[in-house]
Residue, then its C-alpha position, 0 to 999 in steps of 0.5 A: x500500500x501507498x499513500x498518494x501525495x499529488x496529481x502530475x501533469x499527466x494526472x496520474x498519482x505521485x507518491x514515493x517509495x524506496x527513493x522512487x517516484x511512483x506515478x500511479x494512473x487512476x490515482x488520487x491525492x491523499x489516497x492510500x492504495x496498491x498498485x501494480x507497476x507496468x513499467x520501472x526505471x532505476x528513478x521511477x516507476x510506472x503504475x496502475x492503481x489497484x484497490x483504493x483502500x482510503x478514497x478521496x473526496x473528490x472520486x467520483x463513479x466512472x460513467x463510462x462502461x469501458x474506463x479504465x480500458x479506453x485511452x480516451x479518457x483518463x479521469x472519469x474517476x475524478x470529479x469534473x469540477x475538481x478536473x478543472x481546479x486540477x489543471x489550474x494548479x498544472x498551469x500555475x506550476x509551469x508559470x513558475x518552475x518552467x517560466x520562472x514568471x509571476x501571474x498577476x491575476x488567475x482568471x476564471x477558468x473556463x469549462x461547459x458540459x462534461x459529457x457530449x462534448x466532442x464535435x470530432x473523434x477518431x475511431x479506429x476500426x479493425x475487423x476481429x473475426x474472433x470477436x465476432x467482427x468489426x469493432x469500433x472505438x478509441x485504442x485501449x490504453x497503451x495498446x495498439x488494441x481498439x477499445x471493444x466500445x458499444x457506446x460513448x459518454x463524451x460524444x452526443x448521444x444520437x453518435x454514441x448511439x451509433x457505434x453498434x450499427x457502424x458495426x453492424x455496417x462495416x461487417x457487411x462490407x465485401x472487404x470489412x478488414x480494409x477500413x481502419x479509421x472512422x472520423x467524426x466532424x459535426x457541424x451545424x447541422x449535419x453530423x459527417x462521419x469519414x471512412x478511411x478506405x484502404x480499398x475502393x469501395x463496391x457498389x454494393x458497399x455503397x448502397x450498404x451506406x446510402x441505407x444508413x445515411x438514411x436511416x440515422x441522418x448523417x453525411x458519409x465522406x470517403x478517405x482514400x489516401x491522407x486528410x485531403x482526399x476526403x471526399x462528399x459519398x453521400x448524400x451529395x454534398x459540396x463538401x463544407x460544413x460549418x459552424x457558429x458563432x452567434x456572438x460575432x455574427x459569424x458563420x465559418x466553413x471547414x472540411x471534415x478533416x481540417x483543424x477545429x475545435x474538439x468542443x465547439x462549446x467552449x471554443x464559443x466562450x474562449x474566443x469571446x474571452x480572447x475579444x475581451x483580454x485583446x480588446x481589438x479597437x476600430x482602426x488598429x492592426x492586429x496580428x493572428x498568428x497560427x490562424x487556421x481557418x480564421x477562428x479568432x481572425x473574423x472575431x476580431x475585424x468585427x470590432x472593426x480594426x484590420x486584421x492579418x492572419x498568418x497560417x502555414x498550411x495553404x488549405x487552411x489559408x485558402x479556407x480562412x479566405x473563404x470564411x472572409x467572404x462568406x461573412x463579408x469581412x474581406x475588408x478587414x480581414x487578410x490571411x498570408x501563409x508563413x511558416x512561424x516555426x522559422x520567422x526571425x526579427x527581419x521577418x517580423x519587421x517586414x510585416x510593418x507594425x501591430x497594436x495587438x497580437x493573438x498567438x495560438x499555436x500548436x503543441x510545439x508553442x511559438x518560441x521562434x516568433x516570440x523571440x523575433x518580436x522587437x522593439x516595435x513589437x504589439x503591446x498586447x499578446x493574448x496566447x491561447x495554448x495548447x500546452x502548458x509547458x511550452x505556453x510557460x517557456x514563452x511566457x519566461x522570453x516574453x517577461x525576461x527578455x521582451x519587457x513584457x509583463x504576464x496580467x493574467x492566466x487562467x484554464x479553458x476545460x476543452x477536453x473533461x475527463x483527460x489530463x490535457x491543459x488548454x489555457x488562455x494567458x495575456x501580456x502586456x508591455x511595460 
């Protein structure tokens, strides 16, 4: 037995034992439990908790029938309002170990729902003749293995609902064993599922999916090679969804397989809290960097200042320019690709100046761009971060080397139920 000391940032429990760190997954702070190790190291070890001897407050009864065995959540155990306090404390930490800076205010985290949440899911598919056919779900945790799953708690219902008769469908298929992958996009109004199809398809598969667009209203795309061979089957379809924003007036389209937000929920009251910490006024140039589709870009020339979005995929700037179009900002809206994982000071300089900046990054953040921001650089940053560590490593240059000063920092619960941190912080210049 072992009592649990704390949550790191994988939300796993840490304890120690014998001069090692133990990292028990499925355990809590200040539980005493046992634990079988899956994997040991001379300074640590890898755990799964096994009976929970003394309880914590904060443990709660998984929804879920398949937790514990699914990858795709990893804290179903812990209650959702404590999940969120948890990932404030993830962020505050990096601030000051990893950036070495102070917050001058934690901001009010942001959360929505905790189950039906996902807008976008991949599923693997595999054909297990010994179990009876196809299966569908997320991989079993740190297995190549798809999770045996007949529903799903963090999807909308009508698509949990759902697996058991793709199921159904893909074992009807003349070749069930070549479709590896099920991805899931919903937009307004329609619900697209993506077949990955390693093989053309029959006609008598198609038909087989005609009968099930119908049946269960959802629009089938088809996959033959990488993300942007996805095409409209049926029923026909231009192939663009899309999605809203109310608050902006705002309407933008996207591909099934292009980047969004998992829960479209909360990216509602994120980019309403990113216009509130950036305050775009009418007649300022602002800079979007990592700018995909034009989520924030749009939002922010409704406030009427001009803004230029920076994005390094052309589809995305393609689409990005699209979404202008569509609601009438091409006036103040301006998309560009760049690649912002090399841009230097001469690059930044070129682009002429910016009162105001929103960075959003992927995982790897934005050390490249940060770094080359100059004298003349935007007096305003708000970064929205997909990762807490690299958000902290920026946050450090930003404060220590650029002359900025870190006004706040708060948690946006985009995924309930997993250890992942997406935060929201903003800086201004001293």
């Amino acid at each position: 037995m072992i009592r649990v000391e704390s949550l790191d940032q994988e939300g796993r429990g840490v304890a120690h034992a014998e001069g090692k760190v133990i990292f028990i997954q499925g355990a809590l702070p200040g539980e005493l439990v046992t634990y079988t190790s899956y994997q040991k190291k001379p300074s640590y070890e890898l755990a799964q908790v096994g009976q929970v001897i003394e309880p914590a407050a904060m443990r709660v009864t998984p929804r879920c029938p398949h937790f514990g065995i699914c990858g795709g959540c990893s804290q179903q155990h812990f209650d959702a309002r404590a999940q969120v306090a948890a990932k404030q404390r993830v962020l505050e930490d990096n601030l000051k170990r990893i950036g070495k800076v102070e917050c001058g205010s934690i901001l009010p985290a942001i959360y929505g729902d905790a189950w039906g949440y996902r807008h976008r899911a991949r599923f693997s598919a595999r054909y297990v003749a010994k179990k009876g056919g196809a299966l569908i779900g997320f991989r079993e945790k740190r297995s190549s293995y798809v999770t045996d799953m007949k529903t799903c708690e963090v999807v909308p219902a009508r698509i949990s609902a759902l697996l058991v008769p793709l199921r159904e469908l893909i074992n009807g298929f003349s070749q069930p064993e070549r479709m590896p992958q099920i991805e899931l996009a919903i937009g307004d109004g329609t619900d697209a599922l993506v077949l990955r199809i390693l093989e053309p398809l029959t006609d008598d598969d198609e038909q087989l999916l005609r009968v099930f667009a119908d049946r269960h209203h959802v629009q089938f795309f088809v996959q033959p090679r990488g993300p942007d061979t996805a095409v409209p089957l049926y029923p026909p379809h231009d192939g663009v969804l899309h999605y809203s924003l109310p608050e902006f007036n705002l309407e933008l389209g996207f591909s099934p397989t292009e980047f969004t937000q998992v829960n479209a929920a909360v990216n509602a009251v994120l980019v309403r809290r990113a216009m509130t910490l950036l305050a775009p006024q009418a007649g300022e140039r602002i800079a979007d960097m990592f700018c995909g589709l034009g989520n924030f870009t749009l939002a922010i020339a409704r406030s009427g200042a001009t803004v230029i979005g920076f994005e390094g995929a052309q589809s995305l700037v393609a689409r990005a320019q699209q979404n202008a179009v569509r609601n009438d900002l091409t006036g103040l809206a301006e998309f560009r690709m760049a690649d912002l994982f090399k841009v230097n000071d001469a690059d930044l300089v070129a682009l002429g100046h910016f009162d105001r900046m929103l960075i959003d990054p992927p995982r790897d953040g934005a050390v490249s761009l940060i770094n080359a921001l100059s004298d003349d650089a935007p007096r305003r940053i708000v970064y929205v971060s997909c990762n807490a560590a690299t958000l902290a490593r920026d946050a450090g240059v930003l404060v220590d080397v650029k002359g900025y000063e870190l006004m706040g920092a708060g948690v946006v619960n985009m995924f309930p139920h997993t250890s992942h941190v997406e935060s929201i912080a903003v800086f201004d210049r001293r």
